[in-house]
C-alpha positions, 0 to 999 in steps of 0.5 A: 602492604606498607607504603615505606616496604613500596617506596623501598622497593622503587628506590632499590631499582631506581638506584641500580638505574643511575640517570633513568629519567625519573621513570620509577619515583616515590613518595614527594611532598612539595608546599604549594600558596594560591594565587591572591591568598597566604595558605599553604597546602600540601600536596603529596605524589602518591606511593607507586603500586608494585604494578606501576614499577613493574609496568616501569621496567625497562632493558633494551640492552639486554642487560643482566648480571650474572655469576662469575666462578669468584663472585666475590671479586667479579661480576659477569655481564651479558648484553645485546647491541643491535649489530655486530660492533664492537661490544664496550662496558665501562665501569668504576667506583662510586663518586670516582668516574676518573678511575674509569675502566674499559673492557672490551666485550667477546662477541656472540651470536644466534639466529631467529629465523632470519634474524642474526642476533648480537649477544655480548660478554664481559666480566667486571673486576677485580672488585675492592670488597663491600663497593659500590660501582656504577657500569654501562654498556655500549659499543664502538661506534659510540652509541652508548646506553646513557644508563649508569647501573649500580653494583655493590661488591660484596665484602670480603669474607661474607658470613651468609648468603642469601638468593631467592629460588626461581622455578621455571618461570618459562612464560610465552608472553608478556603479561607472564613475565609481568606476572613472574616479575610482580610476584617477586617483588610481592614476596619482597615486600613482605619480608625483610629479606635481602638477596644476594642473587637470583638462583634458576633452575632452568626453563626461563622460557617456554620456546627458546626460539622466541626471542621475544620471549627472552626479551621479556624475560629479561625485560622483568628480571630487571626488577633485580638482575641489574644490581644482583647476578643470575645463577641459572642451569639450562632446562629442556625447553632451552634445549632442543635437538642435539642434531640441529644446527642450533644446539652450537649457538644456543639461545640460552648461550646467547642470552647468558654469561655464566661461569665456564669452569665445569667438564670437558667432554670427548666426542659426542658420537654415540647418538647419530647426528650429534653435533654437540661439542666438548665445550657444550656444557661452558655456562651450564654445568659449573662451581662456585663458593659465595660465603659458607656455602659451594654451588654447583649447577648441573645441566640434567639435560646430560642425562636424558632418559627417554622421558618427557621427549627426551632421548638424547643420552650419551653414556660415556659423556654422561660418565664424565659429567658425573666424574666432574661432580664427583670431583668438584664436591671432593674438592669443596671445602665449604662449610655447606653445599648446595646443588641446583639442576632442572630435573630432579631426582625425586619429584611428584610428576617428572622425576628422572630416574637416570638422574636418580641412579647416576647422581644420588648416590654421588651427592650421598657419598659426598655429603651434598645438604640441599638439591634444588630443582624444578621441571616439574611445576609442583612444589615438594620436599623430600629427604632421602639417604642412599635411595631411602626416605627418612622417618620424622617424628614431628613437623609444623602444622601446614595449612596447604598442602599434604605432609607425610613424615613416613613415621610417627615416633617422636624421637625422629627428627623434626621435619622442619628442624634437622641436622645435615646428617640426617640425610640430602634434602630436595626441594623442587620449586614449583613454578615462579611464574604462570604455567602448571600442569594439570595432567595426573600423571604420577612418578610414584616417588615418595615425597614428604610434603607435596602443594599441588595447587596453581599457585606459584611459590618462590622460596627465599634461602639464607645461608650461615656457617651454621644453619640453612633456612629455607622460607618458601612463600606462596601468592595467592591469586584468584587467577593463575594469570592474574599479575598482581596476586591476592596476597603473599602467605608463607607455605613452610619453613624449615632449617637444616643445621651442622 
């Protein structure tokens, strides 16, 4: 790993840290004379390993960035405070603290047990494009988090986007979330990538009601959530029972701030005890354009098929959720979509077939691109239209992993270079952090390249007006808890084209 990649990485996540200390430090050298002699020798403080930044990493606030629905103007913010005050970020330009902003943030709350937890939402805006802004946290009484974090807006009419996909990193304790977070930045060491945001797929943590697993979670996602926003949907293990107390003030609520412009619903009265309301889906289900591309976040959980421990579905509210995304990709006018969800229509273990019935043929008539998911903790690709896989003719040669074009006439498409038309791609990311399975179980879906080993992928997706490049990087480990992998290799590569 070069030291100047290192050095990079730790002025990166100093720098969205203005006033930490020094915590995190790179490379000085400084000239030193001995006593009763004229020499001067050099003396060098020596590069810090991914470990040592990541061992760095701090967020006793709580604090993360996430999308807003106008991301190129606004930036949410989300926090805690230690009780219930009045919840304060302030925020201004760059080199200009007497143009200072105050925003009072909306208060929020889930319990632990016995615990009551104080969670905190803001938005910051309307953002001048392409600007940097420094913003804190704090609370009425005074008591302020003395850290001035950096966020840059990004410019006005952005020609591509790129974000880093996170499948499932649910760990349960700290070295996971060590692991997940030095497995990031192994993957940024090695390329040239820059992120515009980090993109979940649900299942951030293992037991939603742990909160010291959501401690952690954020504790390592700030090797990037202070300085580039979080898209996130929900997972089943944010989930819970929908006849529980809990499901009106979830965790993943607390612990969020995402956008709320997605479906009402009517009642939930199909399923006995639900206590469920029309707002549910504020944050999980949602739209948003960030340069050529519109986003959509769909909460699967809707569509619970009696799989996996999952019985809660409710027909009629299922329906809206549909007609929702139905009209909401009518309505986009980018020149790409891209759809994110937990689980997924087409995957090696635990696909869903409802979601398969009810979504497919939706995101064919409206000419969804890319479908990214996770749940199933096995990387796969496959391209489908209406309910068939499609031949390829030809692809890369892949060192892992198992490839299956379906057919060998060379006038197919490339199954690493194809046009949009050829039909709807789904990729299921893996796991971006420790857990796998290690059952047999099989959906008996047809996929086209499957990598069913212990490692985690996390793939780094670029967006222009006329390609989607996907570069899914695997780390090597010689141990699935090991936090610092062996080495970073690429696992495939493929294009998607108007």
């Amino acid at each position: 790993m070069k030291k100047s990649l290192l050095a990079a990485i730790a002025l990166l996540i100093a720098a969205t840290c203005v006033g930490c200390g020094g915590r995190v430090t790179t490379a000085t050298t400084a000239a030193t004379t001995t006593p009763g002699t004229s020499a001067t020798a050099e003396t060098t403080t020596a590069e810090p390993t991914l470990l040592q930044i990541v061992s760095a990493l701090d967020n006793p606030y709580n604090v993360a960035l996430f999308v807003n629905e106008d991301p190129l103007r606004y930036v949410n913010v989300n926090f805690e405070l230690s009780g219930p005050d009045e919840g304060i970020v302030e925020w201004h330009p760059e080199g200009d603290s007497g143009n200072q902003s105050t925003v009072a943030a909306t208060q929020k709350t889930a319990s632990f047990g016995v615990k009551t937890v104080y969670g905190y939402a803001a938005t910051i805006g309307p953002l001048e494009p392409g600007t940097p802004y420094l913003y804190r946290v704090r609370n009425a009484s005074g008591d302020k988090s003395d850290i001035w974090r950096r966020y840059v807006a990004p410019i006005e009419h952005p020609d591509s986007v790129t974000f880093a996909v996170f499948a499932d990193p649910q760990e349960r304790d700290q070295l996971g979330y060590m692991a997940f977070a030095h497995g990031y930045l192994s993957v940024m060491a090695e390329t040239d990538a820059v992120i515009d945001f980090g993109l979940f797929v649900g299942d951030l943590v293992n037991d939603y009601d742990i909160r010291g697993q959501w401690n952690y979670f954020l504790r390592y996602s700030a090797a990037f959530c202070f300085a580039k926003p979080i898209a996130a949907t929900i997972g089943n293990h944010e989930h819970g029972a929908v006849s529980s107390d809990h499901i009106s003030a979830l965790e993943y609520d607390l612990y969020t701030n995402l956008p709320k412009n997605g479906p009402t619903y009517g009642p939930f009265d199909e399923l006995a005890g639900d206590l469920r309301d029309s707002d549910f889906d504020d944050g999980k289900t949602y739209s948003f354009d960030y340069g050529p591309a519109h986003f959509v976040a769909i909460d699967t959980e809707m569509f619970c098929d009696g799989e996996t421990d999952c019985e809660t579905f409710d027909a009629d509210n299922a329906g809206l959720l549909v007609d929702w995304i139905a009209a909401d990709l009518a309505a986009a006018d980018a020149e790409w979509t891209i759809v994110f969800l937990h689980r997924g229509p087409y995957s090696l273990s635990y696909d869903s077939d409802r979601v398969r019935q009810m979504l497919t043929p939706v995101f064919d008539a409206y000419g969804v691109d890319l479908v990214l998911s996770g749940h199933d903790h096995k990387y796969s690709r496959s391209v489908y239209l209406v309910g068939v896989p499609i031949a390829f003719g030809r692809a890369d040669v892949y060192a892992r992993g198992t490839l299956s074009l379906i057919g060998d006439d060379p006038d197919d498409p490339d199954f690493n270079d194809y046009p949009a038309s050829t039909g709807v791609t789904y990729l299921v990311g893996n796991t971006a952090g420790t857990k796998f399975y290690t059952d047999s179980k099989s959906s008996d879906v047809v996929v086209h390249y499957e990598f069913d080993d212990d490692s985690p992928v996390i793939p780094i997706v670029t967006v222009t007006e006329d390609a989607i490049t996907v570069v899914s990087y695997v780390l090597l480990k010689n141990s699935v808890v090991d936090i610092v992998p062996a080495g970073v290799d690429v696992l495939e590569t493929f294009r998607i084209t108007k």
